[in-house]
N, C-alpha and C positions, 0 to 999 in steps of 0.2 A: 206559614202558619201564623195568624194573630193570635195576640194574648189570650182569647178568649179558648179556642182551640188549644192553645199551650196548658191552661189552669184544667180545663177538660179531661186531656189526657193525661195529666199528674193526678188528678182527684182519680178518674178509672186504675190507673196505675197501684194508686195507695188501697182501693178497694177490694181490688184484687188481689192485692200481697197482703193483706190481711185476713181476707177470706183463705186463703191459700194457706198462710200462718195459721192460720184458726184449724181448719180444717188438717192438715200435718202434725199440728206440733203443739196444740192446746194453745197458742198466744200468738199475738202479732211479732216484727220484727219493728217494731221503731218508725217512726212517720218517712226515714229517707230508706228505709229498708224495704218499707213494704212497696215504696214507689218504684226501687230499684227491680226488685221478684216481681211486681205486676207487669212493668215496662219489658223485660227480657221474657216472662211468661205471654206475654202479647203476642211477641216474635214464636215461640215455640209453640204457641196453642194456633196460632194461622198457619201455621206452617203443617203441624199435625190433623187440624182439623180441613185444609185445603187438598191433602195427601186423603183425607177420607170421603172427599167432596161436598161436605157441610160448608155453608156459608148462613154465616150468621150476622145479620145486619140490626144494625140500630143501637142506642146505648147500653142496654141491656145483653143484648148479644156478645157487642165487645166486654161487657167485665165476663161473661160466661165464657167468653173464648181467654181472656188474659186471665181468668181464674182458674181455667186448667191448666192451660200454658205451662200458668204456676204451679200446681200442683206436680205435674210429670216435672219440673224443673227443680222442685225439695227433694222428690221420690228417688232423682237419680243422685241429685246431691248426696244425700243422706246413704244411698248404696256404695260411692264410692269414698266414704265419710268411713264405712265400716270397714273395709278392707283395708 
């Protein structure tokens, strides 16, 4: 991966954990927070959405797949947060 791709996927990342944070929790998590919940929401929503057989291609795809990711990735945080 060149730098270019690097800054790419750290910008989709932060977009993502914020949209996610937005959407969850009324706020973002912080510019390395929301990079962290976009990038592991990435993982979970390809994975979730490949289990559904959606493939979502292009830049826009990818925040809408790491922007769920993220969201099912707060949803279940926050369930085992209460217990």
């Amino acid at each position: 991966m060149d730098v270019t791709g690097l800054v790419i996927f750290l910008a989709i990342g932060a977009v993502a954990g914020w949209l996610a944070g937005t959407l969850m929790k009324g706020g973002g998590f912080g510019l390395l927070g929301n990079i962290v919940i976009g990038i592991i929401g990435a993982v979970v929503g390809g994975f979730v959405f490949g289990l559904l057989g959606i493939t979502a291609g292009g830049l826009l795809g990818s925040i809408i797949t790491s922007t769920a990711g993220a969201v099912i990735l707060l949803f279940v945080v926050r369930l085992f947060k209460q217990v």
